[in-house]
MIROKE-345381 format. One record per residue (C-alpha): chain; x, z, y; residue in one letter. Coordinates in steps of 0.05 Angstrom, whole numbers, plus 5000, padded with zeros to 4 digits. Layout:
# MIROKE-345381
<r "A", <X, Z, Y>, "a">
...
//
This chain:
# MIROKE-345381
<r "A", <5090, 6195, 4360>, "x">
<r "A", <5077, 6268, 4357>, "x">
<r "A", <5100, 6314, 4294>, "x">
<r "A", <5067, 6366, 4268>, "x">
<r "A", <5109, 6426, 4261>, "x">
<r "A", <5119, 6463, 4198>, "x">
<r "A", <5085, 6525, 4226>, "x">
<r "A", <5053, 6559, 4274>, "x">
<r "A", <5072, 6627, 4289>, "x">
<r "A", <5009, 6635, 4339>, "x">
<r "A", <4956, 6611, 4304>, "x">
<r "A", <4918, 6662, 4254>, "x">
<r "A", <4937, 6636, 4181>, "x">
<r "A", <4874, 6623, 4133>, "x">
<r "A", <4878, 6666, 4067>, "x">
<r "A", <4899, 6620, 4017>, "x">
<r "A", <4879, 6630, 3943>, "x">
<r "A", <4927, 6646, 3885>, "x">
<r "A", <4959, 6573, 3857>, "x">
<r "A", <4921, 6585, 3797>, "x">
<r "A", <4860, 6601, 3830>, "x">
<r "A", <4872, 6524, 3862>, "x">
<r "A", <4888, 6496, 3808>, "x">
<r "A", <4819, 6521, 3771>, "x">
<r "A", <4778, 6490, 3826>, "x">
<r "A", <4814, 6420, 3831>, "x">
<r "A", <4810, 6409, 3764>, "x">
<r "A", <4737, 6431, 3752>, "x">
<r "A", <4725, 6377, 3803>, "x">
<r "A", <4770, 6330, 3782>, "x">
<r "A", <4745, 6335, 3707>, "x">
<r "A", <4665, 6341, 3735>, "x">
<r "A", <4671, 6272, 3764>, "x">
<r "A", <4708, 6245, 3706>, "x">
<r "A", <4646, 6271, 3658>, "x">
<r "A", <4586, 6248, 3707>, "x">
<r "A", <4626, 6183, 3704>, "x">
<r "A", <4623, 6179, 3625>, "x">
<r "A", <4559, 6207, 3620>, "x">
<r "A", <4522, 6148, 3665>, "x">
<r "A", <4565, 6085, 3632>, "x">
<r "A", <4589, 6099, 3568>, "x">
<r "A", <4522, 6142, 3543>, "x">
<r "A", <4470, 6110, 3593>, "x">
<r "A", <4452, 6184, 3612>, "x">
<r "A", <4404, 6175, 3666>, "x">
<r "A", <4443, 6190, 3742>, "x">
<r "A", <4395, 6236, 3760>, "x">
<r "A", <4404, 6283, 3700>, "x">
<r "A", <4482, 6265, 3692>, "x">
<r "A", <4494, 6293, 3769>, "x">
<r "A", <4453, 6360, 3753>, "x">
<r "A", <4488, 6373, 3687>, "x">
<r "A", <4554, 6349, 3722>, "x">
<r "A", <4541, 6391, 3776>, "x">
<r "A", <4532, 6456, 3741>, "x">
<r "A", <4588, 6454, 3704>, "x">
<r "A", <4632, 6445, 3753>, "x">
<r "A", <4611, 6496, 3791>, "x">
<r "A", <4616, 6543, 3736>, "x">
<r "A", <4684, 6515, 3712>, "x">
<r "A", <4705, 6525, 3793>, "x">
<r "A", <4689, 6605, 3778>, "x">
<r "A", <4617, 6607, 3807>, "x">
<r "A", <4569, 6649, 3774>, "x">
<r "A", <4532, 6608, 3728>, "x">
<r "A", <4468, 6637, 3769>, "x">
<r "A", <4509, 6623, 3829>, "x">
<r "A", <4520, 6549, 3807>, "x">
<r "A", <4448, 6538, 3800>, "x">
<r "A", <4432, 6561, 3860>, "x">
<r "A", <4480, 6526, 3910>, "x">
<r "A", <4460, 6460, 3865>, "x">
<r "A", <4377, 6481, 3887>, "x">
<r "A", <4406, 6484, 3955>, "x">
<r "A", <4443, 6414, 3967>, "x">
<r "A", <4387, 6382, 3931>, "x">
<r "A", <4330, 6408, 3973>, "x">
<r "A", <4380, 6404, 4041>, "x">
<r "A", <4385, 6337, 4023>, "x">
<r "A", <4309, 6325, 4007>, "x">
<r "A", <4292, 6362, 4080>, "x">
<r "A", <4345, 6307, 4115>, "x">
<r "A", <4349, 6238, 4068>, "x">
<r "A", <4285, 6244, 4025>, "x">
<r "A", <4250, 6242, 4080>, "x">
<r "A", <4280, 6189, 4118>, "x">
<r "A", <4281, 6146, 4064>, "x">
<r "A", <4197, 6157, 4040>, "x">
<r "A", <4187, 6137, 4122>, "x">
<r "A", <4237, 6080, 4119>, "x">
<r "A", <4201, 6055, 4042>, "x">
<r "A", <4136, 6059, 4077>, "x">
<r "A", <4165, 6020, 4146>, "x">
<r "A", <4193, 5970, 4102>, "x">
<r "A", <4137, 5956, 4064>, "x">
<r "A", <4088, 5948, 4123>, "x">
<r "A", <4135, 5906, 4150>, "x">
<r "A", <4144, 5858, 4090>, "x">
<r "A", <4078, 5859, 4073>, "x">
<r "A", <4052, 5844, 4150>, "x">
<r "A", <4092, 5789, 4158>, "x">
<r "A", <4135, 5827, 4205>, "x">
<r "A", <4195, 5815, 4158>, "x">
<r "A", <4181, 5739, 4142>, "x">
<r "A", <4186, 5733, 4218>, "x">
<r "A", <4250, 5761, 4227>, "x">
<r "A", <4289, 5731, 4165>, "x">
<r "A", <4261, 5660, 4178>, "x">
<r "A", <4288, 5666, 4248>, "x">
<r "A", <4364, 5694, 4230>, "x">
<r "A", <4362, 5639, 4172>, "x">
<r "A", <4344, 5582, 4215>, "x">
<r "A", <4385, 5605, 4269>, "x">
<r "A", <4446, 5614, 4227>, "x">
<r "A", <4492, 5568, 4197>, "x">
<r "A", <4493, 5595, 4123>, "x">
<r "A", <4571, 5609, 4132>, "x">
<r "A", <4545, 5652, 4191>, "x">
<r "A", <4501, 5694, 4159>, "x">
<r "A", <4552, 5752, 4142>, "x">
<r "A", <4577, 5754, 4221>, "x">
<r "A", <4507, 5754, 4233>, "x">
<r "A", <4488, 5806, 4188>, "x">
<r "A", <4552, 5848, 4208>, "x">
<r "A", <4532, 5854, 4276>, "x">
<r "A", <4447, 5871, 4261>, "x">
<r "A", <4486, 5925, 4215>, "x">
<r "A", <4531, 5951, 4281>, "x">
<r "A", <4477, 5948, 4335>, "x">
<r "A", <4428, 5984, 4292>, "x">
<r "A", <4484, 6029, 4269>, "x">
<r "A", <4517, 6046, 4335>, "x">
<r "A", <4464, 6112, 4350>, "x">
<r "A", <4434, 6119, 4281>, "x">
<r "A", <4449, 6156, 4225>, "x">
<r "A", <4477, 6119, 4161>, "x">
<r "A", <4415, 6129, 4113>, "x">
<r "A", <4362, 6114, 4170>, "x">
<r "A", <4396, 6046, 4194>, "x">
<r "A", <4396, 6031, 4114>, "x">
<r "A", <4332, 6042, 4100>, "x">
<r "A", <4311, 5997, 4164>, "x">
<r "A", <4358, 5941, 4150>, "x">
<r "A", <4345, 5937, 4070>, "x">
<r "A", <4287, 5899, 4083>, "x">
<r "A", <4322, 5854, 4124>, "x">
<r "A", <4374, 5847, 4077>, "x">
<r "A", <4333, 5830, 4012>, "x">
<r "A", <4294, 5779, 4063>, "x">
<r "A", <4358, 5744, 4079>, "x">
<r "A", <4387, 5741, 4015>, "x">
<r "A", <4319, 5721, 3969>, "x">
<r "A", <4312, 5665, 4024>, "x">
<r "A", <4381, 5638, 4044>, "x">
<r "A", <4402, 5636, 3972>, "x">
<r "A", <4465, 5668, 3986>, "x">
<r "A", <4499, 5725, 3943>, "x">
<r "A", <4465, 5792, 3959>, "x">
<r "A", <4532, 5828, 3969>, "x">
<r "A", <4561, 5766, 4012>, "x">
<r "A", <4497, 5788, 4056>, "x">
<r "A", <4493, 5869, 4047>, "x">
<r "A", <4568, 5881, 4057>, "x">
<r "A", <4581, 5862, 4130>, "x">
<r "A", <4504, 5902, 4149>, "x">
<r "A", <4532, 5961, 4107>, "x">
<r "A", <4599, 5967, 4136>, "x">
<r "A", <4571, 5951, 4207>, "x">
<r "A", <4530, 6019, 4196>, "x">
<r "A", <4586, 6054, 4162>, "x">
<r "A", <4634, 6045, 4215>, "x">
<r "A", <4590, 6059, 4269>, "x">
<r "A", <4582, 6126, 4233>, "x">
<r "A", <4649, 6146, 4226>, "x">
<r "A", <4679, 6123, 4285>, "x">
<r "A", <4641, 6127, 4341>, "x">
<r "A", <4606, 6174, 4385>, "x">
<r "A", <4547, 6200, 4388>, "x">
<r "A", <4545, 6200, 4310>, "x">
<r "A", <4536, 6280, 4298>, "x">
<r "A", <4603, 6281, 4258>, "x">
<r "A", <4652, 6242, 4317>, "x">
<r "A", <4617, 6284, 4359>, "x">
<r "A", <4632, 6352, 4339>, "x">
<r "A", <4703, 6330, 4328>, "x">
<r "A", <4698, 6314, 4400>, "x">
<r "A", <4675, 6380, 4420>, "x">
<r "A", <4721, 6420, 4378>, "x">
<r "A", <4781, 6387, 4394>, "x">
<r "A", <4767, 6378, 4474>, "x">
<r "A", <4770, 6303, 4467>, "x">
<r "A", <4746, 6258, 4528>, "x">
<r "A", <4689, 6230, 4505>, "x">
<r "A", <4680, 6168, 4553>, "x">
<r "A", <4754, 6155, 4522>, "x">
<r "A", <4740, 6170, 4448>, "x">
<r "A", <4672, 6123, 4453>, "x">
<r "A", <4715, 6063, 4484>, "x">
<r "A", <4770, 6074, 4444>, "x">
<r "A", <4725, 6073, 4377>, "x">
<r "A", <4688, 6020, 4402>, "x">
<r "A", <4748, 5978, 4404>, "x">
<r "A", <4769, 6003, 4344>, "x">
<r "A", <4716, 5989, 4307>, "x">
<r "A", <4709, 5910, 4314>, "x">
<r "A", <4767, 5891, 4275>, "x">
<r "A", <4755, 5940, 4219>, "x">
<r "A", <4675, 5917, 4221>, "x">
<r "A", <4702, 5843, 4212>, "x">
<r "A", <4752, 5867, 4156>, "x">
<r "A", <4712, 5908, 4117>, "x">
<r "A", <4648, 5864, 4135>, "x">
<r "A", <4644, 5783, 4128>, "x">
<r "A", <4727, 5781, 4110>, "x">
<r "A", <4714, 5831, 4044>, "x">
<r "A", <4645, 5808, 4023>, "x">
<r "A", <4679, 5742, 4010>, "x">
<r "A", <4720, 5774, 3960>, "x">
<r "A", <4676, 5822, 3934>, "x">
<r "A", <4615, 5771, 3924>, "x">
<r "A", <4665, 5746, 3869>, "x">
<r "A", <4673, 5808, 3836>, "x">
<r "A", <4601, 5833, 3835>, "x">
<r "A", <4537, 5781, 3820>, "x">
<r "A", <4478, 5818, 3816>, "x">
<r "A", <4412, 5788, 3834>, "x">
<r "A", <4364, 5800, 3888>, "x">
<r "A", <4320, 5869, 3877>, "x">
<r "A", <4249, 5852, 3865>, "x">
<r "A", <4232, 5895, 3925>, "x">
<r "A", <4191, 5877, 3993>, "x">
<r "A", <4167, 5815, 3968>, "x">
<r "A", <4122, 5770, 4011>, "x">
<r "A", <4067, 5723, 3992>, "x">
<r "A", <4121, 5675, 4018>, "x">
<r "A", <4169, 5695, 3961>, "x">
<r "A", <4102, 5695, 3906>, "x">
<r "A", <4093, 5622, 3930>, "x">
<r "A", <4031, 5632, 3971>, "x">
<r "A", <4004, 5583, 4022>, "x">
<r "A", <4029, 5619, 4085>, "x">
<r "A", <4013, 5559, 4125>, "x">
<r "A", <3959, 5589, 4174>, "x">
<r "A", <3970, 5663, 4153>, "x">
<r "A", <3985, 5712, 4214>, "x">
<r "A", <4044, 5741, 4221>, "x">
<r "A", <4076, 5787, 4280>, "x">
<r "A", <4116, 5764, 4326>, "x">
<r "A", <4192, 5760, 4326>, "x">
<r "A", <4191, 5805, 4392>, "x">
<r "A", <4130, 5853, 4357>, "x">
<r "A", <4176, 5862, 4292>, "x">
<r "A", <4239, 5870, 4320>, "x">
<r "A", <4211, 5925, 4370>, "x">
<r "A", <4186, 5965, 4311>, "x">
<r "A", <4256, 5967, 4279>, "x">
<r "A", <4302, 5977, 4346>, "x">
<r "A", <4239, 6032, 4375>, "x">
<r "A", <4287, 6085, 4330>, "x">
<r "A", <4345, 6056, 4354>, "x">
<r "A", <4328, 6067, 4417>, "x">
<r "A", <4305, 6132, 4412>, "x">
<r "A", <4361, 6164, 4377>, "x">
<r "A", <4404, 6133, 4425>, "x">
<r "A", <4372, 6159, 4485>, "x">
<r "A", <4366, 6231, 4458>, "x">
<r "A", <4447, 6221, 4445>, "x">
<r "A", <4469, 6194, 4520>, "x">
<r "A", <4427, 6253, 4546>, "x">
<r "A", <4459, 6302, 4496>, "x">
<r "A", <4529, 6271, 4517>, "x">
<r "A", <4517, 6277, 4591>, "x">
<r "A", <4489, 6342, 4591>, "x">
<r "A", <4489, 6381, 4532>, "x">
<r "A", <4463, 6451, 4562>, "x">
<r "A", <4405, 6424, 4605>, "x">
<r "A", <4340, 6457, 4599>, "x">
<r "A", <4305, 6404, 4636>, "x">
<r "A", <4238, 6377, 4611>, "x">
<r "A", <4264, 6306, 4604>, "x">
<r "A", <4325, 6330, 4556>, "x">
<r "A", <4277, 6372, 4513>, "x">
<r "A", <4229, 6303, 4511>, "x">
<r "A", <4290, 6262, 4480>, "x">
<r "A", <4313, 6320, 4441>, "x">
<r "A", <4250, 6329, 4403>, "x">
<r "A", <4230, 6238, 4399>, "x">
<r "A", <4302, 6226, 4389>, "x">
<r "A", <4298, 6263, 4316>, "x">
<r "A", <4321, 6217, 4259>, "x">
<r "A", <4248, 6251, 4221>, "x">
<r "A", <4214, 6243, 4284>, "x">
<r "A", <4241, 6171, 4312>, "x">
<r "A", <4229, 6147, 4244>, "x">
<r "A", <4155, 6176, 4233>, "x">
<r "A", <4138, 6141, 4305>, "x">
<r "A", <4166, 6071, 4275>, "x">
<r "A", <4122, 6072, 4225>, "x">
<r "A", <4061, 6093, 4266>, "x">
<r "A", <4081, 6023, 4311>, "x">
<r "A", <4087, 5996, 4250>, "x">
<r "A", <4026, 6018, 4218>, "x">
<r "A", <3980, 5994, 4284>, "x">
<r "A", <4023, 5935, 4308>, "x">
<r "A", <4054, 5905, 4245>, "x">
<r "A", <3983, 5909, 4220>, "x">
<r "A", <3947, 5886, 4280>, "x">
<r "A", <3999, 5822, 4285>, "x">
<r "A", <3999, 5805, 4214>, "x">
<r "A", <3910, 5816, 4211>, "x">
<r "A", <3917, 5877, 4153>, "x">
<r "A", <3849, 5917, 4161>, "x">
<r "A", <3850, 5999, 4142>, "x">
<r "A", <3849, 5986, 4074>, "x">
<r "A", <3908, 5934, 4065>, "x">
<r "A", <3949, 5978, 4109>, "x">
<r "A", <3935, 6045, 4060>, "x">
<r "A", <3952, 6006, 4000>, "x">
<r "A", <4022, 5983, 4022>, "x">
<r "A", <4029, 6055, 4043>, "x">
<r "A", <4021, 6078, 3978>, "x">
<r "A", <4048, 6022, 3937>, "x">
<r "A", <4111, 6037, 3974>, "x">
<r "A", <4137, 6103, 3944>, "x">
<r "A", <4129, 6095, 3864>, "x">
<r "A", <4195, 6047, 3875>, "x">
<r "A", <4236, 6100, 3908>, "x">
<r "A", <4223, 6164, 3862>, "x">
<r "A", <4286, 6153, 3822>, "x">
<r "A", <4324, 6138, 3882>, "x">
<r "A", <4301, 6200, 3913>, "x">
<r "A", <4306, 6236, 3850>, "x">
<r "A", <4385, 6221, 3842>, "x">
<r "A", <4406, 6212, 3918>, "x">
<r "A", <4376, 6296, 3920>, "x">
<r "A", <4424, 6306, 3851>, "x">
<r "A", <4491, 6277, 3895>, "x">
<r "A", <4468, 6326, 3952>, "x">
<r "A", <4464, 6377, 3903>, "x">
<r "A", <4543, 6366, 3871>, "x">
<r "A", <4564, 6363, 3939>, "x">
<r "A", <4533, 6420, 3953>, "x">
<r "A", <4575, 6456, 3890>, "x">
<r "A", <4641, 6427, 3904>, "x">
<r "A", <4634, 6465, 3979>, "x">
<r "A", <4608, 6534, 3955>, "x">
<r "A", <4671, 6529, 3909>, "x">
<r "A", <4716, 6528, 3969>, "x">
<r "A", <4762, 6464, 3943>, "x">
<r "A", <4754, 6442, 4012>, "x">
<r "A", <4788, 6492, 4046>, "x">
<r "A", <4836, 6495, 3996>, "x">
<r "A", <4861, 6420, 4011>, "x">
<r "A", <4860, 6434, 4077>, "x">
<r "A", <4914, 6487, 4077>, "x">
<r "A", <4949, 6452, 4023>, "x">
<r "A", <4963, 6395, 4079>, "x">
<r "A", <4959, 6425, 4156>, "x">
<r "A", <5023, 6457, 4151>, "x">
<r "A", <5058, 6379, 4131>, "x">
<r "A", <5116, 6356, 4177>, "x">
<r "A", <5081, 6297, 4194>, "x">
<r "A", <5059, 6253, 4250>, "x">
<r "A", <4989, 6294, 4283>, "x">
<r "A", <4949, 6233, 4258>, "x">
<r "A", <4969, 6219, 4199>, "x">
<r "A", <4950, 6291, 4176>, "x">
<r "A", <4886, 6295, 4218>, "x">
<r "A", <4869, 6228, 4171>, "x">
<r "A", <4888, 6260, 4112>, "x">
<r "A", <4856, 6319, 4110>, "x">
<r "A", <4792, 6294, 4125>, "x">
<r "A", <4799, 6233, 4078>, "x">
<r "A", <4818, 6298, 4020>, "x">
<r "A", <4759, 6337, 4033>, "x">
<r "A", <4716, 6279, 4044>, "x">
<r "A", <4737, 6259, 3966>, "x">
<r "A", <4726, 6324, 3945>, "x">
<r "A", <4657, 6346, 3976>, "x">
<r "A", <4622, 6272, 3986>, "x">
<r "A", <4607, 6291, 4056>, "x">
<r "A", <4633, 6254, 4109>, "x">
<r "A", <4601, 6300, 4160>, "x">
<r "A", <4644, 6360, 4119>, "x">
<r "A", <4708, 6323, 4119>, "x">
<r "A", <4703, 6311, 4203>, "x">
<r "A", <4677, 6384, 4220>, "x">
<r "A", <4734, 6413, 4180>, "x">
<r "A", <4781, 6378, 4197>, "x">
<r "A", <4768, 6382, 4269>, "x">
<r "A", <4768, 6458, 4254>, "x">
<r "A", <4834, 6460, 4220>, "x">
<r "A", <4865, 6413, 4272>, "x">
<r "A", <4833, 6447, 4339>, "x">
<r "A", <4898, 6492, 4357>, "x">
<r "A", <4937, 6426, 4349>, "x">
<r "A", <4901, 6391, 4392>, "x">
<r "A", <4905, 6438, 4452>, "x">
<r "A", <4984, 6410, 4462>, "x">
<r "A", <4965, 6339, 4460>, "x">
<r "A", <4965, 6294, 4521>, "x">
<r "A", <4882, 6262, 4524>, "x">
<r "A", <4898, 6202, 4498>, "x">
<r "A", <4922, 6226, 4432>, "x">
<r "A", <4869, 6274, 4418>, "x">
<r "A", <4820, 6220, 4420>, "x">
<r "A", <4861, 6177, 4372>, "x">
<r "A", <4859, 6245, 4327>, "x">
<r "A", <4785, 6244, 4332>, "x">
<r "A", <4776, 6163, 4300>, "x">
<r "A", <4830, 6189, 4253>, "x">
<r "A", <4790, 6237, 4228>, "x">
<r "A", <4726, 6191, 4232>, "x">
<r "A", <4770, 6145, 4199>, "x">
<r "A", <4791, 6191, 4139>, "x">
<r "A", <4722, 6212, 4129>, "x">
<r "A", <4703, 6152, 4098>, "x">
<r "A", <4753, 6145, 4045>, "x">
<r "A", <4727, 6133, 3977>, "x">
<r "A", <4659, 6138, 3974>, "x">
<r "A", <4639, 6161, 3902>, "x">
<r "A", <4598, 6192, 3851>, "x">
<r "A", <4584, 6258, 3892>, "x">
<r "A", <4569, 6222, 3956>, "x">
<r "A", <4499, 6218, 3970>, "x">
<r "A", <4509, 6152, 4003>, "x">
<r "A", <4539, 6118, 3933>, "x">
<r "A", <4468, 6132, 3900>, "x">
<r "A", <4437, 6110, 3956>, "x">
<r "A", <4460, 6036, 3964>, "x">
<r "A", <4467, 6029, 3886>, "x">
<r "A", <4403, 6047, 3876>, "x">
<r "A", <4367, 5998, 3940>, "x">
<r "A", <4421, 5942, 3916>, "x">
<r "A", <4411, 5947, 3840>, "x">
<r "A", <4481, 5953, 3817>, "x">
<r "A", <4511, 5992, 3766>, "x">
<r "A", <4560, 6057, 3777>, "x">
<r "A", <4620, 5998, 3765>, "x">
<r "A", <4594, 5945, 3808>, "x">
<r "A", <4585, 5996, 3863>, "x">
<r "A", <4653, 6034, 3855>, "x">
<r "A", <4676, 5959, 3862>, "x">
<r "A", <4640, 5938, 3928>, "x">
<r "A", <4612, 5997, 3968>, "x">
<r "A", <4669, 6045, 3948>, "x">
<r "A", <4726, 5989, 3962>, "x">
<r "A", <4685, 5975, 4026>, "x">
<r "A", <4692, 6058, 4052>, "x">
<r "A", <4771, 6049, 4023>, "x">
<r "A", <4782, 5990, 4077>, "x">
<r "A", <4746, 6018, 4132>, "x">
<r "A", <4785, 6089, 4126>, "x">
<r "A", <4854, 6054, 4116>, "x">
<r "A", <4843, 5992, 4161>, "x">
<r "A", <4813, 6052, 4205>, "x">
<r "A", <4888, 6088, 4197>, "x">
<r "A", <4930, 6031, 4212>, "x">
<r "A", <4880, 6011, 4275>, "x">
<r "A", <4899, 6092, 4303>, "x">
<r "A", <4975, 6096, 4292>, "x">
<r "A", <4980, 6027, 4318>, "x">
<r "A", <4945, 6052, 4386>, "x">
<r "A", <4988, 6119, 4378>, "x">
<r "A", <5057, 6072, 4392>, "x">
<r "A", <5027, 6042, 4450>, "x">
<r "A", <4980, 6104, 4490>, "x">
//
C-alpha cells in the first residue's frame, strides 16, 4: 500500500488562505446548510426560496460581494437550467407520451409478470445499471421514473423498496465507471489505463450496486413509507377498460427508452478510442450522442412511434405534451436553486481550501484521493467538482504509481464523490421532488444510499489495493 509523503519539494505549492480566512468560509457553509435545513422543516419555507435566501447568505458570509453573491447564484441556476432543466422538460414530456401511449403499461406489466415480487428490486437494480452505465445521472432518472412509479402503483410494493436499487444502479454507474464525464477526466488527468479503470469499476461496482441497491432498500423501505406520486397515470391505473385498447409493443417501448442509451454510449466508445479524430463519423456521434440532443430524438421516436403503437392522433399527442410540464415547474424551479448554492459554495473557494487542508496527509494514496473528493463533494454538491479536483490535486502523485494503482485512485475518487448527497446537491432536489418525500425522508434514503455507495465504494478499492 503506497503512502503519501508529507511533502513534495517538486511540485508548485497552491497559495493557501490565512486560517481565519478558512475558517470564515467553512463556517458560512457549514451554518448556510444548517439554516436552509431549518428554514424548509421547521418553518415550511418553500425549497425553492429557502436555497436562494440560503444561498446568498452564504456567499456573503463566505466574503463575496453581496453583488458578487447574487451573481455567481444567477450563474449556477441558469448553468444548471442550460444542462438539467432541460433534460428533465424532455424526459417529463418522454414520460408522459409514454404512459399515456401505453408504452409504459407495456413495459411494467411485463417486468411484473416476469418477476417474482421478491425480485423486483434485483430487477429494478439492474434496468437502473444498464440504463445508467453511459448516461448521465439526471437523464437515466428522468427515463426510468416512469418505470418506477409503473412498477410500484402496480406491484403494490413500497416505492422506495422499488426506486432504491434503479437509483443506486444509476448512481454508481456515474461515479464509478467510465465514460461518465467525471471518471473520465480523472482518467485523463491522472494517466490512468482506461481499458483497466472500466474493468476494474465494472467489477467494482456489482457488489456496491447490490449493497446499496435491493440489500439497503430492505432497510430503508422500513424507515421511509411514502406513497406512490400521482404522476404518469394510465387509464389502467383510473380503472378503464383497457381490454382491446392499443398499446406499443414491449420491443417499440423499450427501443424508445434504450435509443439514448445507445446513443450516448456510442458517442463515449468513439470519444474513448479516439478522442482527437476529426473524422466525419466521430463528429456524427459527438453531436447525436448529446444528453440535449439524444434525449430530444427519444422523444421525437416517442412522439411518432409511442403514438402510432398506442393509436394517439395529433391532437392526443399535443395534449400529453403540454399536460406534461405544469407538474415539473417546482421541480425545476428548486433543482435550478441547488445549482445555484453549489454554484456559491465554489466561487467562495471552500473547495480548494479542503483540498490543501488534506493532500499533504501521511496517508495511504487512496485513502486521501477518497477523501478529498468525498470533502469537496460535501461542500460544493457536485460530484463532477469533487472528481475534477481531486484528480487535479492528485495528478503529480499519480505520475509515481505503478498502472494498477492509479486506476484504483480513479474509483477512489469516483467513489468519494458520492458521499453524502445533501441539501446543495442538485440531485437531492431532484429525486425528492419525482419521489414525493420530505427533506427528512430523503436525507434518510437517497442520502444514506450515496453514504454506502462512497464507503462500500472505499472498502471495495483498498481491498483491491492489498491484492494488485
Amino acid at each position: 500500500m503506497t503512502l503519501l509523503p508529507i511533502v513534495y519539494a517538486a511540485d508548485p505549492v497552491p497559495p493557501i488562505e490565512p486560517a481565519s480566512g478558512q475558517v470564515q468560509l467553512i463556517s458560512a457553509a457549514v451554518i448556510g446548510v444548517a439554516v436552509i435545513i431549518l428554514l424548509i422543516t421547521l418553518l415550511r419555507v418553500h425549497p425553492f426560496l429557502a436555497l436562494a435566501v440560503g444561498a446568498i447568505g452564504v456567499g456573503i458570509g463566505a466574503g463575496l460581494a453581496p453583488a458578487i453573491a447574487i451573481t455567481s447564484f444567477g450563474t449556477g441556476f441558469g448553468n444548471t437550467m442550460a444542462g438539467v432543466g432541460i433534460l428533465v422538460g424532455f424526459g417529463a414530456m418522454f414520460g408522459k407520451l409514454l404512459a399515456d401511449s401505453g408504452g409504459a403499461d407495456r413495459i411494467v406489466d411485463t417486468l411484473v409478470a416476469r418477476s417474482k415480487p421478491s425480485a423486483l428490486p434485483w430487477t429494478m437494480a439492474l434496468i437502473g445499471s444498464l440504463i445508467g452505465l453511459p448516461m448521465f445521472f439526471e437523464v437515466g432518472l428522468v427515463l426510468l421514473i416512469p418505470v418506477i412509479i409503473l412498477v410500484a402503483r402496480r406491484s403494490g410494493q413500497s416505492l422506495i423498496r422499488i426506486a432504491i436499487p434503479a437509483l443506486a444502479g444509476l448512481s454508481v454507474m456515474h461515479g464509478l465507471v467510465p465514460p461518465h464525464p467525471g471518471p473520465l477526466v480523472a482518467v485523463t488527468t491522472l494517466g490512468a489505463n482506461l481499458g483497466l479503470t472500466l474493468a476494474i469499476g465494472v467489477a467494482l461496482a456489482i457488489p456496491v450496486i447490490i449493497l446499496s441497491g435491493p440489500v439497503f432498500s430492505r432497510v430503508a423501505a422500513r424507515w421511509v413509507t411514502v406513497p406512490v406520486p400521482a404522476m404518469f397515470v394510465t387509464a389502467e391505473d383510473e380503472g378503464q377498460d383497457v381490454a382491446g385498447r392499443r398499446r406499443p409493443s414491449f420491443l417499440n417501448a423499450v427501443l424508445g427508452i434504450l435509443l439514448p442509451v445507445a446513443l450516448m454510449l456510442a458517442r463515449s466508445i468513439v470519444d474513448a478510442v479516439d478522442p482527437t479524430s476529426t473524422a466525419p463519423v466521430k463528429a456524427t456521434l459527438d453531436f447525436f450522442g448529446t444528453p440535449v440532443v439524444a434525449l430530444g430524438l427519444a422523444l421525437v421516436y416517442a412522439m411518432i412511434f409511442f403514438a402510432r403503437g398506442g393509436g394517439m392522433g395529433r391532437a392526443a399527442v399535443s395534449a400529453s405534451l403540454t399536460a406534461s410540464l405544469p407538474p415539473i415547474a417546482g421541480i425545476l424551479l428548486i433543482v435550478g436553486a441547488g445549482g445555484g448554492f453549489k454554484q456559491v459554495l465554489i466561487d467562495t473557494g471552500i473547495g480548494t481550501v479542503i483540498a490543501n487542508a488534506v493532500s499533504g496527509s501521511n496517508l495511504s494514496v487512496v485513502l486521501v484521493a477518497w477523501f478529498v473528493a468525498a470533502l469537496i463533494r460535501v461542500a460544493t454538491g457536485s460530484a463532477t467538482v469533487a472528481t475534477v479536483t481531486a484528480a487535479g490535486i492528485l495528478a503529480p502523485v499519480a505520475a509515481t504509481l505503478a498502472t494498477p494503482e492509479i486506476s484504483l485512485m480513479v474509483l477512489a475518487i469516483g467513489s468519494g464523490s458520492l458521499f453524502l448527497s445533501h441539501v446543495n446537491d442538485a440531485g437531492f432536489w431532484l429525486v425528492k421532488e419525482y419521489l414525493g418525500t420530505t427533506v427528512g425522508q430523503n436525507l434518510k434514503t437517497w442520502t444514506v444510499m450515496e453514504c454506502l455507495i462512497s464507503v462500500s465504494g472505499l472498502v471495495g478499492v483498498l481491498i483491491l489495493d492489498v491484492f494488485i
